[in-house]
FIPAVO-497359 format. One record per residue (C-alpha): residue number from 1; residue in one letter; chain; x, z, y. Coordinates in nm, 4 decimals, always signed. Each point is the difference from the previous one (the first is absolute). Layout:
BEGIN
gudren/vodo/nuse/xx/zz/yy
NUM/A/A/X/Z/Y .
...
! end
This chain:
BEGIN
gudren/vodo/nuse/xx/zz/yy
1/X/A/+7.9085/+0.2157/+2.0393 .
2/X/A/+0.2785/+0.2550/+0.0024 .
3/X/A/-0.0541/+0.3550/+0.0600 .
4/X/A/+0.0742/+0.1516/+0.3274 .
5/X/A/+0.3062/+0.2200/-0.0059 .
6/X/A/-0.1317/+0.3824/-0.0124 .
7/X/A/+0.1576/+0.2665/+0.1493 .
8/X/A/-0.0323/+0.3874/+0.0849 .
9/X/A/+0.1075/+0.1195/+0.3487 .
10/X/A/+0.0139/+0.3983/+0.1291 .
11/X/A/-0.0200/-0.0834/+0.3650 .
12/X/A/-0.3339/+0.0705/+0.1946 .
13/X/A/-0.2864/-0.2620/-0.0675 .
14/X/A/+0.0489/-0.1037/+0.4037 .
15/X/A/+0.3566/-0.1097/-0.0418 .
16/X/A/-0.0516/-0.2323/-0.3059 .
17/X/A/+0.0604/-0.3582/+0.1589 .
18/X/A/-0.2834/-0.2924/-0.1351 .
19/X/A/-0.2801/-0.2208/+0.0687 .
20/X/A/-0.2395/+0.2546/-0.1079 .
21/X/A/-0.0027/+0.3732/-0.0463 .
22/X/A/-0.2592/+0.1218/-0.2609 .
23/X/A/-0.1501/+0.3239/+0.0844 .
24/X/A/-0.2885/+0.1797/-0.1836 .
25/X/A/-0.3107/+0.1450/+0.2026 .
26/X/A/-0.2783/+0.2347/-0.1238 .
27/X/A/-0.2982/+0.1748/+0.1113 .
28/X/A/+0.1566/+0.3504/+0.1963 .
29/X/A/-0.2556/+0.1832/-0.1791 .
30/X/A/-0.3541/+0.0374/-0.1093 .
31/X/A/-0.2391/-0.0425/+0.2381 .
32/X/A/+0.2052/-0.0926/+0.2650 .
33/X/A/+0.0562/-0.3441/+0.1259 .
34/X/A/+0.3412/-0.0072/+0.1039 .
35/X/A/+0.2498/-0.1915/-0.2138 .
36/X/A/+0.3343/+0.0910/-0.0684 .
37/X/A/+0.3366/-0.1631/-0.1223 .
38/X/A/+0.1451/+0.1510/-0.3464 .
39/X/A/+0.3859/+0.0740/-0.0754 .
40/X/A/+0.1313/-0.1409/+0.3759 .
41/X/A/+0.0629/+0.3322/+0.1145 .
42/X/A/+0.0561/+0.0728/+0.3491 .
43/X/A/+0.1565/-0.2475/+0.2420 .
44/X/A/-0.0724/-0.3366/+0.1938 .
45/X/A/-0.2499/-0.1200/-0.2391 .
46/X/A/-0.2581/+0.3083/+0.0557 .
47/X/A/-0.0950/-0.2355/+0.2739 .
48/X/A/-0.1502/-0.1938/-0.2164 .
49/X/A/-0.2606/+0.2156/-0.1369 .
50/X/A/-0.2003/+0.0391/+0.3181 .
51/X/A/-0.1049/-0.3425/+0.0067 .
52/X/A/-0.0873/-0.0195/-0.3579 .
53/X/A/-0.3815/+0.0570/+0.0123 .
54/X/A/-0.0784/-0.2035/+0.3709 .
55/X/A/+0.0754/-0.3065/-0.2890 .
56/X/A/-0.2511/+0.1344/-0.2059 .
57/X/A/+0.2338/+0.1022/-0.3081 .
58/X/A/-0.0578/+0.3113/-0.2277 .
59/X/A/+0.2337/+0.0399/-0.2327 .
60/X/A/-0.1917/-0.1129/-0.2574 .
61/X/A/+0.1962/-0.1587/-0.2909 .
62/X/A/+0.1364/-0.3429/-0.0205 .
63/X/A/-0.0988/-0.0419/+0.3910 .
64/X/A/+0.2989/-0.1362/+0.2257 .
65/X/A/+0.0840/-0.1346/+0.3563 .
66/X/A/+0.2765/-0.1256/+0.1242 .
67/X/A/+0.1583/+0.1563/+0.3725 .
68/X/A/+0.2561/-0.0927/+0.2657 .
69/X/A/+0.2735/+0.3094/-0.0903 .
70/X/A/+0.0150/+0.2295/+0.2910 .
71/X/A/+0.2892/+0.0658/+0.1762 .
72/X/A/+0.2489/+0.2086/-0.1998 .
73/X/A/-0.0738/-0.1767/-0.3357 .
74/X/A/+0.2549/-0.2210/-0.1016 .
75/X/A/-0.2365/-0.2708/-0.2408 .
76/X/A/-0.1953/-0.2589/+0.2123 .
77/X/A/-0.3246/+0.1008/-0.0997 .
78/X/A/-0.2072/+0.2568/-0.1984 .
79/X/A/-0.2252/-0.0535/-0.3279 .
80/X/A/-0.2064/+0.3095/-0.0495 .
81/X/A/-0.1811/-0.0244/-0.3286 .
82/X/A/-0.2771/+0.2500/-0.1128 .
83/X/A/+0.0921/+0.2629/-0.2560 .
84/X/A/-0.3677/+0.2112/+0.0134 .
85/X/A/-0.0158/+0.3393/-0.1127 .
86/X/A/+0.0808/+0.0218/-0.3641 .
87/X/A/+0.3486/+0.1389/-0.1064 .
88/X/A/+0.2671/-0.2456/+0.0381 .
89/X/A/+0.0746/-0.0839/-0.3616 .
90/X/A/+0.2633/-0.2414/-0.0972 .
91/X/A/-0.2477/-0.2510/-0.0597 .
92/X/A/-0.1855/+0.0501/+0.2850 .
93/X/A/+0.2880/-0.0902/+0.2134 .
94/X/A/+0.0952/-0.2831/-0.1818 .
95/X/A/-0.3185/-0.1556/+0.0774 .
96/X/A/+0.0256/+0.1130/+0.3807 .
97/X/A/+0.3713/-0.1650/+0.0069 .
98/X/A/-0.1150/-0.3145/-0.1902 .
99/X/A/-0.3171/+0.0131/+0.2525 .
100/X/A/+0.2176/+0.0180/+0.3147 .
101/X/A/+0.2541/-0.2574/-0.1334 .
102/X/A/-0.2493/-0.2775/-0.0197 .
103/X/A/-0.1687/+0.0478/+0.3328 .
104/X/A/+0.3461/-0.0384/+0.1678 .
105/X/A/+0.0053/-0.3615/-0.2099 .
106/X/A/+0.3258/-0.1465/+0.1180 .
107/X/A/+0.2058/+0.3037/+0.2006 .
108/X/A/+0.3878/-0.0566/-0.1473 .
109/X/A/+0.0825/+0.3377/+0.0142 .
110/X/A/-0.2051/+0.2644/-0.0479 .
111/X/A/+0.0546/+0.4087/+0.0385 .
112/X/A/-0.2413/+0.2388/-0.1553 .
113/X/A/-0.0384/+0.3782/+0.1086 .
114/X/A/-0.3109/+0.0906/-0.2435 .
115/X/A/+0.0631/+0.3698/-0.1553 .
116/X/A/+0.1849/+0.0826/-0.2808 .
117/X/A/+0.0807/+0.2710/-0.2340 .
118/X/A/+0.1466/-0.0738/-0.3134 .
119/X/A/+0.2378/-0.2914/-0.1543 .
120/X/A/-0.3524/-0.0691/-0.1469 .
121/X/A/-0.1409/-0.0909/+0.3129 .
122/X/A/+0.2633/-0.2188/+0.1809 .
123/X/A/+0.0125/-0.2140/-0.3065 .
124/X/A/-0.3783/-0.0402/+0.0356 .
125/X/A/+0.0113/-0.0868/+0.3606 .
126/X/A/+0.3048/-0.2333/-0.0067 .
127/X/A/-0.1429/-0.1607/-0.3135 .
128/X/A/-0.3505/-0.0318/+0.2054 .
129/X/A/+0.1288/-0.1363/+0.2709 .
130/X/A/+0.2337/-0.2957/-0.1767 .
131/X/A/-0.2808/-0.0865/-0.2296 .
132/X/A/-0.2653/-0.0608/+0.3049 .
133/X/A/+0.2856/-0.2349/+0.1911 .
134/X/A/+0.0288/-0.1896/-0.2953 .
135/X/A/-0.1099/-0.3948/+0.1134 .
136/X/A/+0.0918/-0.2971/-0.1910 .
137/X/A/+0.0356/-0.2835/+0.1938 .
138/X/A/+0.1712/-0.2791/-0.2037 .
139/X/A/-0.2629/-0.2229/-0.0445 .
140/X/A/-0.1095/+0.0368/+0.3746 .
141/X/A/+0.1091/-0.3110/+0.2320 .
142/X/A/+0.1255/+0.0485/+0.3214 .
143/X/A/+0.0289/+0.4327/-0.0557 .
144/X/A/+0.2712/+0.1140/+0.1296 .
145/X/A/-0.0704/+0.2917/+0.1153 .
146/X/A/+0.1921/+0.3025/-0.1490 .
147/X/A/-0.0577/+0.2576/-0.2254 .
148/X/A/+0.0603/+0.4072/+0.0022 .
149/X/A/+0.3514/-0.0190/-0.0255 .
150/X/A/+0.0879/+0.3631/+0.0320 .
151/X/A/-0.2537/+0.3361/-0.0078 .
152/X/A/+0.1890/+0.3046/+0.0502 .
153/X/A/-0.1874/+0.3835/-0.0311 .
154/X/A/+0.0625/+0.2555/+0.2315 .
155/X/A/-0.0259/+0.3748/-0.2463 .
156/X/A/+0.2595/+0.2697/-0.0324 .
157/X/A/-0.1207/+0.0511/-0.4100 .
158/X/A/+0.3143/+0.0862/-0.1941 .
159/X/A/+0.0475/-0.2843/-0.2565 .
160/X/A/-0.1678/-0.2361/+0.1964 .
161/X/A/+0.3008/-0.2952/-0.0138 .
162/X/A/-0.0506/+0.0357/-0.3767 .
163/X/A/-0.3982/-0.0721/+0.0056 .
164/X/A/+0.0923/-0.2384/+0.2592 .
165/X/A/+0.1534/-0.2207/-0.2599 .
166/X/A/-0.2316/+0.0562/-0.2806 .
167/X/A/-0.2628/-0.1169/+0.2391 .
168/X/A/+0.2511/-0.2885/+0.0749 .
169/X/A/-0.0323/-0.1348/-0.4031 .
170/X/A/-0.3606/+0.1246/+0.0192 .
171/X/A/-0.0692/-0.2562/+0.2579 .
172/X/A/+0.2597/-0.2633/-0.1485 .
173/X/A/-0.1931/-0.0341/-0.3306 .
174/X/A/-0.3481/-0.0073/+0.1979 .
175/X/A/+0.1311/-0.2912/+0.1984 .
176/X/A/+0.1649/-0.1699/-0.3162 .
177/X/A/-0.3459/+0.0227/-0.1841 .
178/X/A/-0.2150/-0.1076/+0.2879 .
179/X/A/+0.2153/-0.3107/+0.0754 .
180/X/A/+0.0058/-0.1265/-0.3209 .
181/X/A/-0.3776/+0.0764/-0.0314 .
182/X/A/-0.0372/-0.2135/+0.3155 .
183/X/A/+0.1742/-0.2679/-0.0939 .
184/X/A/-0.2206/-0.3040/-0.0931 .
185/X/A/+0.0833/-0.0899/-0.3661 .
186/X/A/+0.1395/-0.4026/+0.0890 .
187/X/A/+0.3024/+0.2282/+0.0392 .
188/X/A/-0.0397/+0.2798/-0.1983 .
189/X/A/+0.0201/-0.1089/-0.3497 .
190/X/A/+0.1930/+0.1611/-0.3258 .
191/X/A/+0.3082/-0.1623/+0.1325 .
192/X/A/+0.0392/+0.0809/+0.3372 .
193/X/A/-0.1493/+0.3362/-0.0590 .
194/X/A/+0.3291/+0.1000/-0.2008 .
195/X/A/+0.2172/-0.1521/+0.2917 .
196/X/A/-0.1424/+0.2368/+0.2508 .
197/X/A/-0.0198/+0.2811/-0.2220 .
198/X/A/+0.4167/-0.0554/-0.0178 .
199/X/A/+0.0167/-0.0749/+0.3542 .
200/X/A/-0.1943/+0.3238/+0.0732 .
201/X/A/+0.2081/+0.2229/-0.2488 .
202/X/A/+0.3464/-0.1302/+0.1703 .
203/X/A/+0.2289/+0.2451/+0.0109 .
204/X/A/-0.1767/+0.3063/-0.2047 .
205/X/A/+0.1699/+0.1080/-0.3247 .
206/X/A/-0.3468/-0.2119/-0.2052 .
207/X/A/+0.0847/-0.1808/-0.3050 .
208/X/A/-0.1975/-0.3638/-0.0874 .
209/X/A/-0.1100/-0.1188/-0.3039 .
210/X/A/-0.2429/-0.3515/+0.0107 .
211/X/A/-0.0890/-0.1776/-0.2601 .
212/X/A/-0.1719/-0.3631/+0.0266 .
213/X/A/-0.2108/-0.2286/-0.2018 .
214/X/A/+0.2981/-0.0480/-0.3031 .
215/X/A/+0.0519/+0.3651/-0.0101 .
216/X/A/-0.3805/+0.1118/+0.0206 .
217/X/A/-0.0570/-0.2494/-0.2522 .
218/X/A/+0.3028/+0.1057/-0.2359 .
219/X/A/-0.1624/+0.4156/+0.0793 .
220/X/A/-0.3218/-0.0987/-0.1137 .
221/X/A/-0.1373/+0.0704/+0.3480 .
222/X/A/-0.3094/-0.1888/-0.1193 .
223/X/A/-0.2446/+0.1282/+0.2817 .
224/X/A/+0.2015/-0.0414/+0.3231 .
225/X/A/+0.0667/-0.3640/-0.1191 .
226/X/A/-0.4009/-0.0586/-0.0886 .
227/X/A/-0.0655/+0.1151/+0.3247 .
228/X/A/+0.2581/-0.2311/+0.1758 .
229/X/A/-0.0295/-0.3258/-0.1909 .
230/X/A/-0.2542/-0.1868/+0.1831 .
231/X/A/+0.2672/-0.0086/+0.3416 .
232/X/A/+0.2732/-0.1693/+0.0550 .
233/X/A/+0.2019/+0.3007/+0.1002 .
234/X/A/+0.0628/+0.1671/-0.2731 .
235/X/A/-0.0377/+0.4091/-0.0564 .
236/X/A/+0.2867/+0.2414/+0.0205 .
237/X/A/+0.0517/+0.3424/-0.1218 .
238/X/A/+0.2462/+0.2293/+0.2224 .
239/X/A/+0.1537/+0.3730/-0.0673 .
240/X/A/+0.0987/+0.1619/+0.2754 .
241/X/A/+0.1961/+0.2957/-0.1357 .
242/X/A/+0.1090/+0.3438/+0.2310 .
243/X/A/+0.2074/+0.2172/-0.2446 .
244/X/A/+0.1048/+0.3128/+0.2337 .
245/X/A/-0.0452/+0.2906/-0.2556 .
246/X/A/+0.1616/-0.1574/-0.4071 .
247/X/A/-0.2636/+0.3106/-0.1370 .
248/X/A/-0.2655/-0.1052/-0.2603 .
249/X/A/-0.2482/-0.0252/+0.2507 .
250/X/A/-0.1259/-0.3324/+0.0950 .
251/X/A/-0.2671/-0.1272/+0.2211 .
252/X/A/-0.1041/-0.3721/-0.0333 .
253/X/A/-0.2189/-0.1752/+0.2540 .
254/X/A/-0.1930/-0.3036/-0.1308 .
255/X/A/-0.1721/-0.2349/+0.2723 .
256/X/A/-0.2241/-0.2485/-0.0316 .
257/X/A/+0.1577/-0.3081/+0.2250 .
258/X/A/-0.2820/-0.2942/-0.0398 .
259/X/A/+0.0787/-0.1676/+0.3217 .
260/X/A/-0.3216/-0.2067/+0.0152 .
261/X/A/-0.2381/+0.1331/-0.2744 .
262/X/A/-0.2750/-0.3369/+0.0111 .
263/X/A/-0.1400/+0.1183/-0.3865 .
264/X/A/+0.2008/-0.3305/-0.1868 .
265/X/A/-0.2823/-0.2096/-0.1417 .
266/X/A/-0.2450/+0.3149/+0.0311 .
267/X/A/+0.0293/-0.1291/+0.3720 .
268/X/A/-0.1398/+0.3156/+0.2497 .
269/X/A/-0.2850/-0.1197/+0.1907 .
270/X/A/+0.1099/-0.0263/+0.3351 .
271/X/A/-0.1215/+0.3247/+0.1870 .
272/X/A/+0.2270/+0.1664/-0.3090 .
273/X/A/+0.2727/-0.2353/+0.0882 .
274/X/A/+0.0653/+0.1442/+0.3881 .
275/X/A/+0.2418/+0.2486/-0.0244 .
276/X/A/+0.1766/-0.0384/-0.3133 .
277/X/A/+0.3292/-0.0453/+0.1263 .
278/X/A/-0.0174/+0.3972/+0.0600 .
279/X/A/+0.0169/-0.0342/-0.4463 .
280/X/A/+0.3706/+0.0766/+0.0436 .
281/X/A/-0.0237/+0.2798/+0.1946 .
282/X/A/+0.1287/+0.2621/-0.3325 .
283/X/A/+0.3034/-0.2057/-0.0015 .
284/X/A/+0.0878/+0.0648/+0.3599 .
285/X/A/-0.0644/+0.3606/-0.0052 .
286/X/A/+0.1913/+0.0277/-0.3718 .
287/X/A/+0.2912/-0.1710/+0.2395 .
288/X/A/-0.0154/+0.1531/+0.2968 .
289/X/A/-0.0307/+0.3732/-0.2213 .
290/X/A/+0.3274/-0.0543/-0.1462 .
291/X/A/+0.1562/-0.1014/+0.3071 .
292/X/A/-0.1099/+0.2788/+0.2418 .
293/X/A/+0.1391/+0.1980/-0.3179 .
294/X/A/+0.3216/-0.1250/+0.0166 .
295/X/A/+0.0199/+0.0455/+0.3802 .
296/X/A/-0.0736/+0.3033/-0.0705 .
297/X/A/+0.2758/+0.0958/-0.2238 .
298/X/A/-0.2554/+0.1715/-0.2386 .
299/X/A/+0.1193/+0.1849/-0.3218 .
300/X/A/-0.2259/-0.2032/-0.2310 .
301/X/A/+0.0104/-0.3339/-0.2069 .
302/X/A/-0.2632/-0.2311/+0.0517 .
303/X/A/-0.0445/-0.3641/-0.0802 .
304/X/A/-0.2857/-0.2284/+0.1936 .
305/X/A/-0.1542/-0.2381/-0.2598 .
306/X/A/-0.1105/-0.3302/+0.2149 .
307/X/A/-0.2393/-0.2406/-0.2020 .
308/X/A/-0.0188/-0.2710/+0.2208 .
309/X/A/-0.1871/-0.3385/-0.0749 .
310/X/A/-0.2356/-0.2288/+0.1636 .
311/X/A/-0.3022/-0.0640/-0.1742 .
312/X/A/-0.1824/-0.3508/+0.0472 .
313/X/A/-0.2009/-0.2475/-0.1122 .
314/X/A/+0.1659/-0.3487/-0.1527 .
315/X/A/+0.0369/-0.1556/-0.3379 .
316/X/A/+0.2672/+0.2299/-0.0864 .
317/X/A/-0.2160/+0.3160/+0.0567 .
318/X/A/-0.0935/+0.2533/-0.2385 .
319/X/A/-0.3231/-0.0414/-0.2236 .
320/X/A/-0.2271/+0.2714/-0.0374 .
321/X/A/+0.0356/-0.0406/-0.3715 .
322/X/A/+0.3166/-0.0365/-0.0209 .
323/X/A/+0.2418/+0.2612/-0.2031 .
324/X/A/+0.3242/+0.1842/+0.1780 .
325/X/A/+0.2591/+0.0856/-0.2023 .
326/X/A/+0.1233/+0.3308/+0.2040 .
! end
């Protein structure tokens, strides 16, 4: 799934145009029962606060409802989500934004008004609220029901268009790393793996170096090829190189990329089987690291090291006593 487009606004939460507004509520103050909205200021949506407790909320954290907007707000409808009494950290309001996001499930454009301070802080919220729209849909039949498109934050924070787009590769890589973990492995496999790592990398300043069986063999790459014997789609070994800053230092990624990990001969019983498509997870966050870097425009050099191979069971497969040459 792509991620929605994220954006930083300095007009009043009310004006912001959307499906959904998200606005954050807490308790008003010890003791006291009333429940009030954080960071709106003052305006058409103060309306809202009044009716907040007849529906039973508190403000505790990670609790939401969704509103008709009153009259003055320009979003079709309100998502209050809970952000309780503890100082709003970065972290705690990417967990309210990623909270909020997934109630609204399928709203194509989304606004958010929760408070911010610092650069810090809108990257968290942005980031939060891109990572809980995330669905991925490409196996579903019949789904065509849209994603989050578009989530734009209302804040006045100086910086905030730069944080805006770190939160923008932030949420990128996230995506990358959980569709590829989601994939089922009939079609994720060495191969294809380095054909969407290209197709993902299009246009960034990345450099590609793959090498297959003949080359692994001629590099003594003894282990990746034990490991990927026994299927008939053979292992691959990818560099995915970032070289921003030509200074001596150099960061290097290695990922483990066993698209279906069923233990070769030393077959997994099968409640250690489930799941082991998620055995090239490394190699997807290696990937996705050196990406987001390059969107980024970082000063550093850094090279993603993908071992990717399939490891199953047939006549060709590895022996437990056999010797690698690596």
């Amino acid at each position: 799934m792509a991620s929605p487009v994220l954006s930083v606004s300095t007009r009043p939460p009310a004006e912001l145009e959307g499906d959904a507004l998200i606005v954050g509520i807490a308790p008003a103050a010890a003791g006291d029962e009333a429940v009030q909205l954080v960071g709106t200021g003052e305006g058409p949506l103060g309306a809202v606060a009044a009716g907040l407790r007849m529906l039973g909320l508190t403000g505790a954290v990670d609790e939401t409802a969704r509103i008709p907007a009153p009259a003055g707000v320009a979003a079709a409808s309100i998502l209050v989500v809970g952000l309780g009494r503890a100082p709003l950290t970065p972290e705690a309001l990417r967990t309210a934004a990623g909270t909020a996001a997934r109630a609204l499930g399928t709203a194509v454009r989304v606004a958010v008004a929760l408070p911010t301070s610092t650069p810090a802080d809108v990257q968290a919220v942005l980031e939060g609220a891109a990572m809980g729209a995330y669905r991925f849909t490409e196996y579903r039949s019949g789904d065509s029901t849209p994603g989050t498109a578009s989530i734009e934050l209302a804040t006045t924070v100086e910086g905030a268009e730069h944080a805006a787009d770190a939160a923008s590769a932030t949420a990128a890589a996230v995506a990358l790393v959980r569709d590829l973990v989601n994939t089922p492995p009939n079609d994720l496999y060495p191969a294809s793996f380095v054909e969407r790592a290209r197709a993902a990398a299009a246009g960034l300043p990345l450099e590609f170096e793959e090498w297959g069986p003949d080359e692994l063999a001629a590099g003594g790459f003894g282990g990746i090829l034990g490991v990927g014997q026994g299927s008939s789609r053979p292992p691959r070994l990818l560099a995915v190189r970032y070289r921003r800053d030509s200074g001596d230092a150099h960061l290097a990624l290695v990922g483990k990329g066993i698209t279906f990990d069923s233990g070769g001969l030393s077959l997994k019983p099968a409640a250690g089987m489930v799941g082991m498509k998620y055995d090239m997870t490394g190699a997807a966050t290696a990937l996705a690291a050196v990406i987001a870097a390059a969107r980024l425009d970082l000063p550093v050099r850094l090279t993603a090291w993908l071992c990717l191979a399939e490891n199953m069971p047939s006549s060709t497969a590895m022996r437990p006593n056999d010797v690698l040459t690596i």
